[in-house]
C-alpha positions as CSV (number, residue, x, y, z in Angstrom):
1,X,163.6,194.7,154.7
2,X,162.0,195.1,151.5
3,X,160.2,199.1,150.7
4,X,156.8,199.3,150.0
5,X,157.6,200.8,146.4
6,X,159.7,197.6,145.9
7,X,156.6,195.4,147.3
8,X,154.0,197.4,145.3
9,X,156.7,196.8,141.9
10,X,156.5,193.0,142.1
11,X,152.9,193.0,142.5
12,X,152.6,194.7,139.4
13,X,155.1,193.2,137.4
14,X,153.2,189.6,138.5
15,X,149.8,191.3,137.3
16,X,151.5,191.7,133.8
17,X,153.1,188.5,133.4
18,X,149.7,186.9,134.4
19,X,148.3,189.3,131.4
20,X,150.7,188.5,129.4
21,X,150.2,184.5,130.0
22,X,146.5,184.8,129.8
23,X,146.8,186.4,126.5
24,X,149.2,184.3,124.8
25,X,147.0,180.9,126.1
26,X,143.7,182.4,125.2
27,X,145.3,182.7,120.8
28,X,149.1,181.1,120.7
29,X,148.9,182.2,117.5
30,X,149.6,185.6,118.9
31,X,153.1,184.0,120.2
32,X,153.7,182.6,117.3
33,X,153.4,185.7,115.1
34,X,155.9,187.3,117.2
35,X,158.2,185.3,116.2
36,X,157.6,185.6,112.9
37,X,158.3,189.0,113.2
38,X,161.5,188.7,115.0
39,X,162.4,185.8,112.6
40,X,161.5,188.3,108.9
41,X,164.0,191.2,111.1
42,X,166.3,189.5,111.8
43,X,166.5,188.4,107.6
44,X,166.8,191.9,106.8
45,X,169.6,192.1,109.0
46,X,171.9,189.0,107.6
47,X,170.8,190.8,103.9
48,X,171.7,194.1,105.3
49,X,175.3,193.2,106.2
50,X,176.0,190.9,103.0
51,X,177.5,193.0,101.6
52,X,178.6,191.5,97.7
53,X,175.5,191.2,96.9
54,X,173.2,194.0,98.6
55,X,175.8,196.9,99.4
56,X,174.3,198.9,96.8
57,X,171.3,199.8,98.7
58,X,172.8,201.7,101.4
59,X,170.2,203.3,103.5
60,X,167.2,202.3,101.3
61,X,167.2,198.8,103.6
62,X,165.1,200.6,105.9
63,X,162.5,200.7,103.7
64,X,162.5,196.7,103.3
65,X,162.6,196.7,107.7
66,X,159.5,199.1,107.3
67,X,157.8,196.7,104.7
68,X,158.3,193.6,107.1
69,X,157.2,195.8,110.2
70,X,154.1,196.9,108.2
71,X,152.7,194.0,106.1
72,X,153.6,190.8,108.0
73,X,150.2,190.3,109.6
74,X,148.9,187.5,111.5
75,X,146.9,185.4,108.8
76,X,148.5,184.9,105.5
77,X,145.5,186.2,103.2
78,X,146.4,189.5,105.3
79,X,149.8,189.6,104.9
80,X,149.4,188.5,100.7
81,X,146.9,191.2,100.5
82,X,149.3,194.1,102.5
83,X,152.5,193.0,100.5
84,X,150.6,193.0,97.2
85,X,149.5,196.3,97.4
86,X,152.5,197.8,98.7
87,X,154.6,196.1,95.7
88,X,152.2,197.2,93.1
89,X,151.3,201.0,94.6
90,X,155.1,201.7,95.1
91,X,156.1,200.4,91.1
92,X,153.4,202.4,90.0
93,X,153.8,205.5,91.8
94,X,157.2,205.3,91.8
95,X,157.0,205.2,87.9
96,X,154.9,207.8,87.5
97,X,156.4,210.2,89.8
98,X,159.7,209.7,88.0
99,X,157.6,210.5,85.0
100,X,156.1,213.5,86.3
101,X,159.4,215.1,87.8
102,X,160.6,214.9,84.3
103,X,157.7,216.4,82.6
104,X,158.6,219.3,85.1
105,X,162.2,219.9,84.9
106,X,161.2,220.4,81.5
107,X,159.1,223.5,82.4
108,X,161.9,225.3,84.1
109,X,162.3,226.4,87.8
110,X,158.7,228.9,88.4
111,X,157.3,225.9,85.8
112,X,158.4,223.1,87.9
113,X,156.9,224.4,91.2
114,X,153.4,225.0,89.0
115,X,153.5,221.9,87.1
116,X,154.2,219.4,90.3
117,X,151.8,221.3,92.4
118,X,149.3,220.3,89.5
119,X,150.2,216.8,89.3
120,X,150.3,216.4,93.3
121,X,147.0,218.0,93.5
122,X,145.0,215.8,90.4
123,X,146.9,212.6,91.7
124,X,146.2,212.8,95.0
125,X,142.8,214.2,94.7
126,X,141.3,211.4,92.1
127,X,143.2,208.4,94.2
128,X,141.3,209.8,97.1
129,X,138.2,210.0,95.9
130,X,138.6,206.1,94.8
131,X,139.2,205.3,98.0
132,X,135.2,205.6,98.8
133,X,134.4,203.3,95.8
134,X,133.3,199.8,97.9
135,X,134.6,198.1,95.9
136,X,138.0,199.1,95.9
137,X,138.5,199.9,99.4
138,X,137.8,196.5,100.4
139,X,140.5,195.2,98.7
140,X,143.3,198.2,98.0
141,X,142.8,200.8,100.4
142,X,146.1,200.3,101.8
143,X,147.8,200.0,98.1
144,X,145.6,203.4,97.4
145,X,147.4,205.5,100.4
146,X,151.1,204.3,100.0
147,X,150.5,204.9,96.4
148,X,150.1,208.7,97.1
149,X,152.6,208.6,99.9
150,X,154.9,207.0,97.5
151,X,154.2,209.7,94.6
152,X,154.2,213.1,96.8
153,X,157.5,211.7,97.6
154,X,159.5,211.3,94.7
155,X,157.2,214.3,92.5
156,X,158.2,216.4,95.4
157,X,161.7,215.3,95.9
158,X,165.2,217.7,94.8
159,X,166.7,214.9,93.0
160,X,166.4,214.8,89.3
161,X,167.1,212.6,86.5
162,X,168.7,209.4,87.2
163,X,169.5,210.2,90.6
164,X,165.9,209.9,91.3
165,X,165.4,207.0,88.9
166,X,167.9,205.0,90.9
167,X,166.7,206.3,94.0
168,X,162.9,205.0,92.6
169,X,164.5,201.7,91.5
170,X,166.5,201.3,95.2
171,X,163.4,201.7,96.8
172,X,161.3,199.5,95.1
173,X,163.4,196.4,95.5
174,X,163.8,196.7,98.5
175,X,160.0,196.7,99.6
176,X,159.7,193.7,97.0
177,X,162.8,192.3,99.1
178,X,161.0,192.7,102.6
179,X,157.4,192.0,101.4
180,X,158.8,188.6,99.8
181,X,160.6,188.0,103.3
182,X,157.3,188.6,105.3
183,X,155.3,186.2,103.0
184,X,157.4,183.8,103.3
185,X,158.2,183.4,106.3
186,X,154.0,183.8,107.1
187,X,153.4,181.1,104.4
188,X,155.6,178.7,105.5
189,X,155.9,178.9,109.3
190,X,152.9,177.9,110.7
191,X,150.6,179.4,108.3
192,X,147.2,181.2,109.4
193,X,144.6,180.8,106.7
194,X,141.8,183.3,107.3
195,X,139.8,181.6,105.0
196,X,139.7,178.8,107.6
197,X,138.7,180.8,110.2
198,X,135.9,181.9,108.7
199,X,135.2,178.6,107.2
200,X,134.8,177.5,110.8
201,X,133.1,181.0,112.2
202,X,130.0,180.4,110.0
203,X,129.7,176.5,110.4
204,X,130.0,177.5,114.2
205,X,127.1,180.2,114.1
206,X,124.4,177.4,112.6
207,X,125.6,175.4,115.4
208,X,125.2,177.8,118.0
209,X,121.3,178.3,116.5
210,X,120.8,175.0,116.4
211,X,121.5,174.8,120.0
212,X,119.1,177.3,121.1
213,X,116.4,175.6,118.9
214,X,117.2,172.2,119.8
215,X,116.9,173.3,123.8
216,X,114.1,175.6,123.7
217,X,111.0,173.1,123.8
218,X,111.9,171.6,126.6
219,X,113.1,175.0,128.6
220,X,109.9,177.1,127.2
221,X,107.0,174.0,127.7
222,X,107.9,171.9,130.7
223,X,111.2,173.9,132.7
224,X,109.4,176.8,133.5
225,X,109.8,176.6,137.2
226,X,113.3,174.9,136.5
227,X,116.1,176.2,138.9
228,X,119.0,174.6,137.2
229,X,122.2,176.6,137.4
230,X,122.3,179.3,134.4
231,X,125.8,178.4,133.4
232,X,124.7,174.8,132.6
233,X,122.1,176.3,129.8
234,X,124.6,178.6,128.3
235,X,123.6,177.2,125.1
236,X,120.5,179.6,125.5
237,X,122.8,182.4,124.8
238,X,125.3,181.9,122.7
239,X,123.1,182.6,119.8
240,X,124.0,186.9,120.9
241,X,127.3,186.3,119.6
242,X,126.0,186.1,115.9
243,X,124.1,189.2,115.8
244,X,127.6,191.4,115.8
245,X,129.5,189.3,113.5
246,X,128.8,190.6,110.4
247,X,131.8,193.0,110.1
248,X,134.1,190.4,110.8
249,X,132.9,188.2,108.5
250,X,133.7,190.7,105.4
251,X,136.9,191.7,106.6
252,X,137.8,188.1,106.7
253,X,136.4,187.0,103.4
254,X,138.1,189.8,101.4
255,X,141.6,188.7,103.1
256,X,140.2,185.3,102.4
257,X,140.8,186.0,98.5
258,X,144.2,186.6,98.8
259,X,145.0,182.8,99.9
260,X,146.6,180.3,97.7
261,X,145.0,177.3,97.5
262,X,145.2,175.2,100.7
263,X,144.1,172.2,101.8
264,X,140.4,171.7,100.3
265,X,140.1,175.5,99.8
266,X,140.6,176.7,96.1
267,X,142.3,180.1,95.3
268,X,138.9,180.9,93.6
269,X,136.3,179.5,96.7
270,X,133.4,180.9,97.0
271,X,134.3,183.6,100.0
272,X,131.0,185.0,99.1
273,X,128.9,182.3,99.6
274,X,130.2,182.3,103.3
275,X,128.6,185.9,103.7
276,X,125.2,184.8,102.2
277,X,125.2,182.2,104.7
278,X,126.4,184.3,107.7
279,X,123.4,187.3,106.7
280,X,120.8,183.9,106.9
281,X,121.9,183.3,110.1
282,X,122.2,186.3,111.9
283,X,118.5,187.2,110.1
284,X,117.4,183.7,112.0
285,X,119.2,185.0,115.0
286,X,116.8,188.3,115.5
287,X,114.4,185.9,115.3
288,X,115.7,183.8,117.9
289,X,116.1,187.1,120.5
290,X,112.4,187.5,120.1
291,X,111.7,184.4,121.0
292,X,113.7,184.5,123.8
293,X,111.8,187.3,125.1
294,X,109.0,184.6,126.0
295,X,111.5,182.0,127.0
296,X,112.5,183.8,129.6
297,X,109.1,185.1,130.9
298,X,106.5,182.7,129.6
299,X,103.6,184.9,130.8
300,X,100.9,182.3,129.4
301,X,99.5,179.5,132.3
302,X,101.1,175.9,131.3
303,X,97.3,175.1,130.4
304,X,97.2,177.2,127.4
305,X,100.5,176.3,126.3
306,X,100.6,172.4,126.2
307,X,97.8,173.0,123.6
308,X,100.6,173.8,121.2
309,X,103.5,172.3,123.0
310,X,103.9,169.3,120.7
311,X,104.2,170.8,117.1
312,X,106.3,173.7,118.7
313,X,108.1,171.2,120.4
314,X,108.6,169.3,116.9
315,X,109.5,172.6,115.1
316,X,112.0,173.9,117.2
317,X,113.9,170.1,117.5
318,X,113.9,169.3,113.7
319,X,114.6,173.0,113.0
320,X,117.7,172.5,115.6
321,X,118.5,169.1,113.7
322,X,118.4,170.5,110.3
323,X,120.9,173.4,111.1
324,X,123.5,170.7,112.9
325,X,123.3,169.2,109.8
326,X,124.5,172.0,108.1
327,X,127.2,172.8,110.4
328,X,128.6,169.7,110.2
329,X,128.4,169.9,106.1
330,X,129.8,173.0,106.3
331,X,132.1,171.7,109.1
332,X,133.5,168.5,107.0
333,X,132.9,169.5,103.9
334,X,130.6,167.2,102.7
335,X,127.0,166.9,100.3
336,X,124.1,165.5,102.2
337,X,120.4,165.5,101.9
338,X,120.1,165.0,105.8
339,X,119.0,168.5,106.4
340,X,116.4,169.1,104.0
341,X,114.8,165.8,105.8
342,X,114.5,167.7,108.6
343,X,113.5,170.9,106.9
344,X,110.4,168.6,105.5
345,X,109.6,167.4,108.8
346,X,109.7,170.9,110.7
347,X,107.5,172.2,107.7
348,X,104.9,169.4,108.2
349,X,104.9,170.4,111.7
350,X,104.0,173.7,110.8
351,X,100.8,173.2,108.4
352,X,99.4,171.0,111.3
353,X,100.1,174.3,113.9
354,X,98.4,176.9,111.4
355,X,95.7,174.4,111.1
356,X,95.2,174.2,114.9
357,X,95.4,177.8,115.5
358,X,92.8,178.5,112.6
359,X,90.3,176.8,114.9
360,X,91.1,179.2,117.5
361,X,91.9,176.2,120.6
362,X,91.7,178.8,123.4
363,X,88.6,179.4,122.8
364,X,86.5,180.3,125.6
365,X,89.5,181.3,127.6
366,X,88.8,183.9,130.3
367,X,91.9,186.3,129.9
368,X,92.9,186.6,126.1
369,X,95.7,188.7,126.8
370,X,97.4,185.3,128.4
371,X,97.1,183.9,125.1
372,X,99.3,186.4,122.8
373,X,102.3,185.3,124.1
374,X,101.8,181.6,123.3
375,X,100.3,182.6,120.0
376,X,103.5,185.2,119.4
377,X,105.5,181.8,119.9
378,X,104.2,179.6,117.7
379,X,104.1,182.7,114.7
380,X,108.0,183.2,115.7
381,X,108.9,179.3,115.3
382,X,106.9,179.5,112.0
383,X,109.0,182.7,110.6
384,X,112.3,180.2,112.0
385,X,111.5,177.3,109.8
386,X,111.4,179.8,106.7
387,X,115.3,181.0,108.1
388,X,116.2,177.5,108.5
389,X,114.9,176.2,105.1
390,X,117.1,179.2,103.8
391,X,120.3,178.7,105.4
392,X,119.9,174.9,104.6
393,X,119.7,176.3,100.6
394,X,122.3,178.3,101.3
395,X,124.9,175.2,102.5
396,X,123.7,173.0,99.7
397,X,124.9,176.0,97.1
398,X,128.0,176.3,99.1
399,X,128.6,172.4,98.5
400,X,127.9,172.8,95.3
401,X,130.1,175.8,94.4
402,X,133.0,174.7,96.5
403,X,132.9,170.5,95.3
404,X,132.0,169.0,98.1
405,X,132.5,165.6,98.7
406,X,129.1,163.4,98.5
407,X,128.6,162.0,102.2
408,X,128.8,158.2,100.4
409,X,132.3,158.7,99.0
410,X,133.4,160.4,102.7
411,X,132.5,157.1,104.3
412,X,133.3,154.3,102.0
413,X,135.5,152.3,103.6
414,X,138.5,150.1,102.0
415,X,138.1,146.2,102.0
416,X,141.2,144.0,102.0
417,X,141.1,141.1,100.1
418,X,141.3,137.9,101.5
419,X,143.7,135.4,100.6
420,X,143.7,131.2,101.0
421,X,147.0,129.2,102.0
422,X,147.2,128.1,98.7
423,X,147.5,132.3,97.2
424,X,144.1,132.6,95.6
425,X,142.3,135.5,96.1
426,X,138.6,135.8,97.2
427,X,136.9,139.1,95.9
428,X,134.5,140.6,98.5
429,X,131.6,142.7,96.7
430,X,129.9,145.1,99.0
431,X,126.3,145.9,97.8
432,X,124.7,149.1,98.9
């Protein structure tokens, strides 16, 4: 018969498969960049043992198995960015320690420990202090810290001369050696572009707004007493996951400008562009969570709100309309005028609302605390149609920046010619 312990050890070694399998199906990406990894090692290895060629590095290969461990990352603008830094940190502090251990060998043996404790301490201490700069941490933070690991240990190695030069120079190609290895092999097996993924992140957060707004006239006017399953109106809250994607979105456009060009994506797109957008709509999105407050707790009797249920009605759809137009620029990559149509519309909408609410249309209501919430709705879907008309400028910059294709060239289609029996050719003119 089987133990307990042996019973209880199956059970858990099911529970991690079932992780494991759930894990790897919910990214295969994930799989696949294990792979990778095993793949770039197992280079190092065949260089390791070919001996003609690389013997002369000895035990510096580890350096290069380090370098694949460290900068082969999961999306290629992260793995550019980690192998670019490491190259260029080590080559410079390599040269300059080399530099400085000279300088003091020069000073004697009491000099040399006073003169490298001074260069250890003003290196260090100013690359630090760079490291707070915005500006450079976004992009070389990790080039900034091997580039005083890399320093402190060659200025404060017991080699001198060209033992340490060689050592320097060992060193050096082989971290060019692995970080070539690990770009490689993440360029060109099954390549993650990051710049894709945010591409599709932000045309996926106007959709998810435009989902709300598209829904909420019907769910706020006429569904108040609607007892429809809440997973089949999930579209009511997937607007939340906007609001705490901001720090993604700027880790993945700085890693976006290490990319080649790919694709429709130039090495100089505008990554930038992508963050404007993304701050419009998570500023519509705040927006949106007010006005689910009163979605989901109306508050105000269907009488006072069918006064302004058609122009909110109106707002909220063309609103809705005009941001699925921009998702699905942003989505195909395409020029259209489509959404400002519906930017026009929803603003039309809105002059007619502020010109019913200036003559007060609940007047003579008996409670006018029922009222605020119906008048705190139509104020919110106002404020929207300003967010909208903004993230709608925002796309049409981003098309314009990045080249779009006009929405005419996308879908002209090809016309075969037609020939007779005889061979003569009929020409076929389309006019738009």
């Amino acid at each position: 018969m089987t133990s307990p312990n042996v019973k209880k050890s199956w059970a858990k070694l099911v529970i991690v498969i079932s992780m494991i399998k759930e894990f790897g199906q919910d990214d295969p990406r994930r799989v696949i960049h294990s792979f990778k990894v095993g793949l770039a090692l197992v280079l190092i290895y065949i260089l390791h043992h070919f001996r003609p060629t690389f013997y002369g590095f000895g035990d510096n290969i580890i350096w290069a198995v380090l370098t694949v461990v460290i900068v082969l990352e999961l999306s290629v603008g992260a793995t550019l960015g980690k192998g670019f830094n490491r190259m260029l940190a080590t080559g410079l502090a390599g040269g300059l320690g080399v530099a400085s251990n000279k300088i003091a060998t020069l000073c004697g043996d009491k000099g040399k420990v006073v003169m490298t404790s001074i260069f250890v301490f003003v290196i260090a201490e100013r690359v630090t202090f760079m490291r707070f700069s915005p500006q450079l941490k976004a992009r070389y933070d990790y080039g900034m810290i091997i580039f005083i690991l890399t320093f402190c240990l060659i200025s404060l190695s017991d080699e001198t001369g060209n033992e340490l030069l060689e050592i320097a120079q060992e060193r050096l190609l082989t971290i060019i050696i692995g970080s070539c290895i690990a770009i490689m092999v993440c360029i060109f097996i099954c390549p993650v572009w990051i710049g894709e993924d945010l591409h599709r992140k932000i045309a996926g957060n106007i959709e998810k707004l435009a989902d709300f707004l598209e829904g909420f006239g019907d769910e706020y006017f006429n569904n108040s007493e609607n007892t429809e399953a809440e997973n089949d109106k999930q579209f009511l809250h997937r607007y939340k996951r906007v609001l705490s994607s901001k720090s993604m979105e700027e880790s993945m456009a700085v890693l976006a400008r290490w990319e080649p060009r790919h694709g429709q994506f130039r090495f100089r797109h505008p990554w930038k562009q992508y963050l404007k957008i993304g701050n419009l709509a998570r500023l519509c999105a705040y927006k949106i969570e007010a006005l689910s407050v009163y979605l989901n707790n109306p508050k105000t009797p269907y009488e006072f709100r069918s006064i302004i249920q058609e122009l909110c009605t109106k707002i909220s759809l063309e609103s809705g309309k005009a941001l699925k137009e921009s998702s699905l620029m942003i989505k195909k990559m395409y020029k259209s005028s489509s959404p400002n149509s519906h930017v026009s519309n929803a603003k039309s909408a809105v002059e007619s609302l502020k010109s019913l609410l200036r003559t007060n249309p609940w007047e003579g209501a008996d409670n006018h605390f029922e009222i605020i919430p119906a008048a705190t709705v139509a104020s919110l879907l106002i404020d929207i149609v300003i967010c909208v008309e903004k993230i709608c400028e925002g796309v049409d910059e981003l098309a314009s920046l990045a080249n779009f294709v006009p929405y005419e060239l996308l879908h002209r289609g090809i016309v075969q010619p037609i020939s007779d029996s005889d061979g003569s050719v009929h020409v076929v003119t389309v006019a738009e």
